[in-house]
LUMVEX-708142 format. One line per 8 residues: number of its first residue (from 1); for each residue x, y, z of C-alpha. Coordinates in steps of 0.001 Angstrom, whole numbers, plus 524288, in hexadecimal, padded with zeros to 5 digits. Example, Ala and Ser with C-alpha at 12.3 -4.5 7.8 and 13.67 -1.06 7.14 Angstrom:
1	8300C:7EE6C:81E78  83566:7FBDC:81BE4 $
//
This chain:
1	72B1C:883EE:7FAA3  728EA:87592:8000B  72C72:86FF7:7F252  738C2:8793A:7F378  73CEB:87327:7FF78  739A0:86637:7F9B1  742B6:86836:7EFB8  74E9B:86E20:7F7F4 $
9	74BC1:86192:7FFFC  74D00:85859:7F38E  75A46:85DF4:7EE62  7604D:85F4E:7FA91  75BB7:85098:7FE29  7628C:84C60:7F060  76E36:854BB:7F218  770E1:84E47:7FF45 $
17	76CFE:83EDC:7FB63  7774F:84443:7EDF7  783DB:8482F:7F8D7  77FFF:83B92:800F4  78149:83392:7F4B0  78CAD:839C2:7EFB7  792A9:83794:7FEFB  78FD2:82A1E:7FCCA $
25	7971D:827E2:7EFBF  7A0D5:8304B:7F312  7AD6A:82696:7F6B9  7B35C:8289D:805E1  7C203:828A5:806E9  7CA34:828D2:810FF  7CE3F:834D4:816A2  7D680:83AAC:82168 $
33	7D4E6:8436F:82CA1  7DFBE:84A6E:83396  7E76B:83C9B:83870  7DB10:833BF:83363  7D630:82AFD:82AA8  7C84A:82C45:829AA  7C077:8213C:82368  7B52F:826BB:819C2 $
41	7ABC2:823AF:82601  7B323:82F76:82C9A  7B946:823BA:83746  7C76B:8244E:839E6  7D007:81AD9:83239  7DC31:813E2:83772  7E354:80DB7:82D76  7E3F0:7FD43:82EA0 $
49	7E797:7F3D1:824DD  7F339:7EF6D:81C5A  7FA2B:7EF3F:810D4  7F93D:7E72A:802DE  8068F:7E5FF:802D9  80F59:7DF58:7F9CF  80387:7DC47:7EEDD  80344:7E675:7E631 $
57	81240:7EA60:7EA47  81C09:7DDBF:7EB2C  824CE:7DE4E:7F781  82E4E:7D352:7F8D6  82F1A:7D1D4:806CD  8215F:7CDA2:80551  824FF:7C3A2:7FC0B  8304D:7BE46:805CD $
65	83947:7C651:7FD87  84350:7CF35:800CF  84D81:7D389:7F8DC  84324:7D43F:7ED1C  83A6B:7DE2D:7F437  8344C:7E6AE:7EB63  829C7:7E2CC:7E02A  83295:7E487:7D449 $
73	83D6E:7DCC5:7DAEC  83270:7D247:7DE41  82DAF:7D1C0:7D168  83B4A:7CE86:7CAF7  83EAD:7C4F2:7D322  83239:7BCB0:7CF7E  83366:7C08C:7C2A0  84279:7BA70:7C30C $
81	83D34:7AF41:7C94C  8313E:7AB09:7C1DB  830C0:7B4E6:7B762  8284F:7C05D:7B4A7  81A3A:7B911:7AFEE  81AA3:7B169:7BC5E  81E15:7BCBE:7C470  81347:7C660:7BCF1 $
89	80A68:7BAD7:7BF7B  80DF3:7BA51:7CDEC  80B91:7C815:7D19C  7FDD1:7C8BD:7CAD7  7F9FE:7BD28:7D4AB  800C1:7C4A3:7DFE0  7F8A2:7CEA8:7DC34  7EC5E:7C7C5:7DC97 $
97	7ED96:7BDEA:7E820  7F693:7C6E4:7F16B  7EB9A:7CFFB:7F5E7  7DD6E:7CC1B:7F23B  7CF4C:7CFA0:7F8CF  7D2C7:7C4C2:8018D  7DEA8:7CCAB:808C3  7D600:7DB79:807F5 $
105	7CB01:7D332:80F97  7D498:7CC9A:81971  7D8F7:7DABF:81C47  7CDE6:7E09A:81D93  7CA89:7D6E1:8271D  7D46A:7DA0A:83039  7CE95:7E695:83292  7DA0F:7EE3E:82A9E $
113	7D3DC:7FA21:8234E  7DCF2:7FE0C:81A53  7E604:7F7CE:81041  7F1F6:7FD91:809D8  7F604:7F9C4:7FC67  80277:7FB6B:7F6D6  8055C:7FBAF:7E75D  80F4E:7FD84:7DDFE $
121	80FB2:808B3:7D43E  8102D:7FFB3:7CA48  8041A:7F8EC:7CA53  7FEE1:80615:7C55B  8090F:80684:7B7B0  80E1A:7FDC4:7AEB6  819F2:7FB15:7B592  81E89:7EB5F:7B78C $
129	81922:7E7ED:7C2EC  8127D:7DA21:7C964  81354:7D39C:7BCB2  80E2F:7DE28:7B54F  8134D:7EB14:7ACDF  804AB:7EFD6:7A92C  7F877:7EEC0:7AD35  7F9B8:7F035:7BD31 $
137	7EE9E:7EC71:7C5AA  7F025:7F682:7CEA6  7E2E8:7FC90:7CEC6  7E005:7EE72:7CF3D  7E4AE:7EB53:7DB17  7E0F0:7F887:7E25E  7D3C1:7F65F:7DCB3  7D387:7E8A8:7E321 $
145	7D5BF:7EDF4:7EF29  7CEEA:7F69C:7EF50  7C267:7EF73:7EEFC  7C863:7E5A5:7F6F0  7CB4B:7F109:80292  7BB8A:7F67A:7FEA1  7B6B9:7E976:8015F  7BC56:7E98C:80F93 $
153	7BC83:7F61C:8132D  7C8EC:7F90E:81148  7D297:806E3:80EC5  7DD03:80482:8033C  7EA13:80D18:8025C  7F000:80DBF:7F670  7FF14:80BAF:7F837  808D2:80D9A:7ED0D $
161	8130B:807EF:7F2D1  81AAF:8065E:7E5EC  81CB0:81485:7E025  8231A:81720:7D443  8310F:8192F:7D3B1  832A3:81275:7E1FC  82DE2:81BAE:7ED13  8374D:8134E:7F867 $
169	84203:80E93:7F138  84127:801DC:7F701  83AB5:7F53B:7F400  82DC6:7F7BF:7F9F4  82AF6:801EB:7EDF3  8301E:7F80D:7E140  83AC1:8044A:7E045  848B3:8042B:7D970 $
177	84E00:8070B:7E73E  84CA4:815BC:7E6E7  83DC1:81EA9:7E94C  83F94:8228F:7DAF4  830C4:828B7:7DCD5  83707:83399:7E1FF  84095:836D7:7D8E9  837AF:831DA:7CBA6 $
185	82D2A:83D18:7C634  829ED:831D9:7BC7E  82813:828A2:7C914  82139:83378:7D15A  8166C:835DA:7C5B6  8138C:82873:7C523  8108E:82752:7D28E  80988:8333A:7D40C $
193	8022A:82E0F:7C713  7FE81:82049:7CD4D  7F95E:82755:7D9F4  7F01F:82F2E:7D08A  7EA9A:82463:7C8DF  7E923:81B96:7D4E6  7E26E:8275C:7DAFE  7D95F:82999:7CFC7 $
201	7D640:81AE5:7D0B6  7D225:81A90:7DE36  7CE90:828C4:7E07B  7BF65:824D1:7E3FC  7C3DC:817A0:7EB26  7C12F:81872:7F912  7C7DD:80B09:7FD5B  7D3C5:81286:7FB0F $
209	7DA91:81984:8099D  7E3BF:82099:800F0  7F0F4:82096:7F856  7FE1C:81E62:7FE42  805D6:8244D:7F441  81345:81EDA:7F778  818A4:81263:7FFCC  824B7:81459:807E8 $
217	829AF:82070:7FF95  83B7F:82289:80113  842B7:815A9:807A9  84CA6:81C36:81275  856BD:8176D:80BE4  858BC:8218B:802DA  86358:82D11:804E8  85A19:836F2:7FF41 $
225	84D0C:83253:805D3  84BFC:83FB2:809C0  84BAB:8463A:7FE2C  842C6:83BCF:7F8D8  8399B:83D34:80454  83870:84B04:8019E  8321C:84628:7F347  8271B:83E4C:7FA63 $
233	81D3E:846C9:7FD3D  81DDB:85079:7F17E  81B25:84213:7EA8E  81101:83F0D:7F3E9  80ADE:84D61:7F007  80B29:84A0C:7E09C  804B8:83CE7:7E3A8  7FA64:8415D:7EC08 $
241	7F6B6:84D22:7E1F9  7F560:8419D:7D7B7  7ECE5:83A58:7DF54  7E4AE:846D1:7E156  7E196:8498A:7D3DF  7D8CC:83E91:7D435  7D643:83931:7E37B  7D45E:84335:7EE3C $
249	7CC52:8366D:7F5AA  7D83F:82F7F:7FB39  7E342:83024:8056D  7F014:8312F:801C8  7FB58:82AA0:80A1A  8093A:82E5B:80BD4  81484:82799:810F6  81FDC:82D41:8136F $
257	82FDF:829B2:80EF1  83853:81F3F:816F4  82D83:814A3:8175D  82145:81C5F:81999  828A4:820C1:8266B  82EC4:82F2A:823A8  822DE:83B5B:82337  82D86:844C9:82544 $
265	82CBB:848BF:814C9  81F58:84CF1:814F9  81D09:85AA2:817ED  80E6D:85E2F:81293  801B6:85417:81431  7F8A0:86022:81145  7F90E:85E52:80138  7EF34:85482:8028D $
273	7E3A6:852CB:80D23  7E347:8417C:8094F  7F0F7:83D9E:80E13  7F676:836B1:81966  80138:82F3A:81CE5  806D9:82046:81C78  811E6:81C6D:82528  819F1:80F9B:82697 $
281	81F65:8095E:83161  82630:7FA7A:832B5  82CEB:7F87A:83F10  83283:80082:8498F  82A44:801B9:85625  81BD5:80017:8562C  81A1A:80DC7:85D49  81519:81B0E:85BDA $
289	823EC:82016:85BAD  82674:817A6:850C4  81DC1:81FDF:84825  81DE3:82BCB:84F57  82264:8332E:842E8  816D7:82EC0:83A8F  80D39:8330D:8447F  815B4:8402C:8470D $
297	8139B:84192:837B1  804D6:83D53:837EE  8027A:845A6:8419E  809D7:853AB:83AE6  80245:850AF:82F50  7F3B2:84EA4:83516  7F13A:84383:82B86  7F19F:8348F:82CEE $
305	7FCFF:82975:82DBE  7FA6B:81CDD:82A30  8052F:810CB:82BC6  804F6:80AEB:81E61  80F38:7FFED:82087  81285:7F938:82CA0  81384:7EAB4:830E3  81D34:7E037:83007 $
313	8204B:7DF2A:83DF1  81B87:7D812:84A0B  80D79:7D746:84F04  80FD5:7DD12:85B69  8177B:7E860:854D1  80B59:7EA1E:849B0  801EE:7EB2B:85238  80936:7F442:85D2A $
321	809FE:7FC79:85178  7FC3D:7FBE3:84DB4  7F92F:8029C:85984  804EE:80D76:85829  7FD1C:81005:84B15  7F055:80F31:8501F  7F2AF:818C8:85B21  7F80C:821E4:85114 $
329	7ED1E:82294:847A6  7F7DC:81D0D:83D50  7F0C3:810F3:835B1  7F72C:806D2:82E56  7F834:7FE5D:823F8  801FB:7F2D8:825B6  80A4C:7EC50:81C3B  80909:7E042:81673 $
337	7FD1B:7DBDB:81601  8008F:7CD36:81156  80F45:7C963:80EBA  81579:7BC3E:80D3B  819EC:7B611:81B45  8119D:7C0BE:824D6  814D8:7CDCF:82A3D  807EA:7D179:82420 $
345	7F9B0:7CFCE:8265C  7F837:7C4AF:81D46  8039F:7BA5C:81997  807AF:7B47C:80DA3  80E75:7A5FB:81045  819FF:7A40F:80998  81A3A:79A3A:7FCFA  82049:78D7D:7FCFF $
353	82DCE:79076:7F370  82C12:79EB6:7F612  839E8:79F65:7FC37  84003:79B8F:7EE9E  83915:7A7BC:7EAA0  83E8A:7B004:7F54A  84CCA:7AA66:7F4E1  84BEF:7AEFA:7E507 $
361	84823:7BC07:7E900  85325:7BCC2:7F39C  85CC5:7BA01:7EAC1  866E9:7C25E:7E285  86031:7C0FF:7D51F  869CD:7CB35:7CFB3  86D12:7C293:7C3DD  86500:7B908:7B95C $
369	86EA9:7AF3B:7BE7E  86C72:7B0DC:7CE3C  85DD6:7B2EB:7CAC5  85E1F:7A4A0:7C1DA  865F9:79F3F:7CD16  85AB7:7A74D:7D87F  84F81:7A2A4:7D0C9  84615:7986B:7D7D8 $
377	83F1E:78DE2:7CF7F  834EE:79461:7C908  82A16:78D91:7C96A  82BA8:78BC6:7D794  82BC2:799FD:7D9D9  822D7:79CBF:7D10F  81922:7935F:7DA17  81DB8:79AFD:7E5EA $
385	8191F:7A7DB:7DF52  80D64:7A16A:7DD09  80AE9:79DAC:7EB20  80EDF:7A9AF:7F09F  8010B:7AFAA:7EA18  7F965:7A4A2:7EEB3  7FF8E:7A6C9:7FC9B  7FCEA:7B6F5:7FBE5 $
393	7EE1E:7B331:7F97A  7E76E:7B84C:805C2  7DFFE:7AA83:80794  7EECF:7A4EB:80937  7F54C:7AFC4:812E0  7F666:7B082:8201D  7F148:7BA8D:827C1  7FA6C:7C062:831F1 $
401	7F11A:7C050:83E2E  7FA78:7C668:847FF  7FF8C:7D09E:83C0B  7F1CE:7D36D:83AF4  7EE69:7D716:84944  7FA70:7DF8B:849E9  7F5AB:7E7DD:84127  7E7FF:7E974:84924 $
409	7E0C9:7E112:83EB2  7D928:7D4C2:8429F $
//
């Protein structure tokens, strides 16, 4: 009988040391409860940090540009102005020297918890983009950061803020001026096809918060936003089923039409028991009233709202609104991280000759003759180009101390 009991003892002893070992191989994620993040500790997580803006994305205001805004429009102009090898060879150093260890450290050492990376569909096909029409380094890049974010202790969200076909319709999305996503089955597959293979990727990867499946989704300014509107969420369903066929580990965030600013579309949040919600806000007054609707929404649906874009405004305002958010349980992300001139947590000083480049970019170029007559001298530009990656190099920027302590950083 005592050897019996001996031997109940044993199994049971290795059955329990084989669930404790299993518990402790077993990835944590992030999950959610009710209006909560929960960290894999079982703490409450308010969301702090910023975004990787502009790097794997081109926006031209960040360049000092403004009428060529978007990345396709960016990449022209260089190309008219010191031809495509020099501009291929460009955005490979941008891509190396804009956001390095270096920056991930700086931010984690701010106290920020989270980072949010936007991306362009295209770094995931062979489509011309950044110099190159094959062989993307996508998974490169999210795989960079990801150990980067691992090393500090750091959440990632995965933004694809370029979607096929053009989700906006403006230049923040590299679109033809029109959300053709939601009027393209060709455009909708890819991007429900991306989502999967990313997911499959990162399925087991617990660095990664979540998805955002779509960035800014329907400008205002179309006449039939509404109808489009109504397409968002049946996309958001096909999406999120794709990601489930391989990743039931992760969050998925939504954002709704008009700028991340409109939840009136969605009608069900029960299909999935991993989603929440991403809001936007630039502007306006830095008060509970301001966003009254989001937390109205946040509140009808149980689940949490996070502000995945804000900044660009005064210290004062930033950090009244810190505290709007703060007091409603709404975390944030804000955008940029490092631009050229400030507005941002870390700036990029502007190269000497860089205004030739920015007078080219301003101008008509609607002709080989007024882009001959446009063009700067090309080696001279070419050195600015040059300089503008040395400058990006986190050892060279500025950090914005005042931008900084808006956001309740250090």
């Amino acid at each position: 009988m005592k050897k019996l009991i001996l031997s109940i003892a044993v199994v049971l002893l290795l059955v329990a040391c084989n669930a404790t070992q299993k518990q402790q191989e077993q990835p944590h994620f992030m999950s959610i409860d009710g209006k909560d993040l929960i960290a894999p500790d079982g703490s409450k997580f308010f969301i702090r940090g910023t975004n990787l803006g502009n790097w794997l994305n081109p926006e031209g205001y960040m360049f000092g540009f403004s009428r060529v805004n978007s990345p396709r429009f960016i990449n022209e102009m260089f190309c008219q102005m010191v031809g495509e090898d020099a501009t291929a060879d460009f955005w490979e150093a941008f891509k190396d020297n804009y956001i390095s260890r270096a920056d991930v450290d700086f931010i984690a050492s701010t106290g920020a918890n989270t980072i949010r990376l936007p991306f362009h569909y295209k770094l995931f096909t062979d489509e011309d983009y950044m110099g190159r029409s094959s062989g993307h380094d996508g998974y490169e890049r999210i795989d960079s950061v990801v150990e980067w974010c691992r090393a500090n202790g750091l959440y990632l969200i995965l933004d694809m803020h370029d979607a096929p076909g053009g989700q906006t319709g403006d230049n923040i999305d590299d679109s033809y001026g029109y959300p053709w996503l939601f009027e393209s089955p060709r455009a909708q597959k890819l991007f429900c096809d991306i989502w999967e293979q990313i997911a499959e990727r990162y399925k087991d990867e617990p660095v990664i918060l979540g998805y955002e499946l779509i960035n800014e989704p329907i400008a205002h300014f179309f006449d039939n936003k509404d109808e489009l509107n109504a397409r968002l969420e049946p996309l958001h369903k096909r999406a999120v089923e794709a990601i489930r066929r391989h990743d039931n580990n992760h969050i998925v965030l939504l954002g709704g039409p008009q700028w991340n600013s409109n939840f009136e579309p969605f009608t069900d949040w029960t299909y999935d028991d991993k989603i929440m919600y991403t809001c936007h806000r630039y502007g306006g007054d830095a008060t509970p009233e301001a966003i009254a609707s989001y937390i109205a929404f946040r509140d009808s649906t149980g689940l949490p709202m996070y502000m995945g874009e804000i900044g660009h405004n005064t210290d004062q305002w930033q950090a009244d609104f810190c505290k709007t958010m703060e007091d409603n349980n709404i975390g944030y992300t804000f955008w940029p991280y490092k631009k050229l001139d400030g507005s941002c947590m870390n700036a990029i000083s502007r190269p000497e000759s860089w205004d030739s480049i920015v007078a080219f970019a301003e101008s008509p170029r609607t002709s080989y003759a007024s882009i001959r007559a446009a063009r700067p001298d090309t080696a001279l530009a070419r050195k600015a180009m040059r300089e503008f990656i040395a400058n990006s190099r986190f050892e060279n920027c500025t950090p914005q101390t005042g931008y900084i302590n808006s956001m309740k950083l250090k």
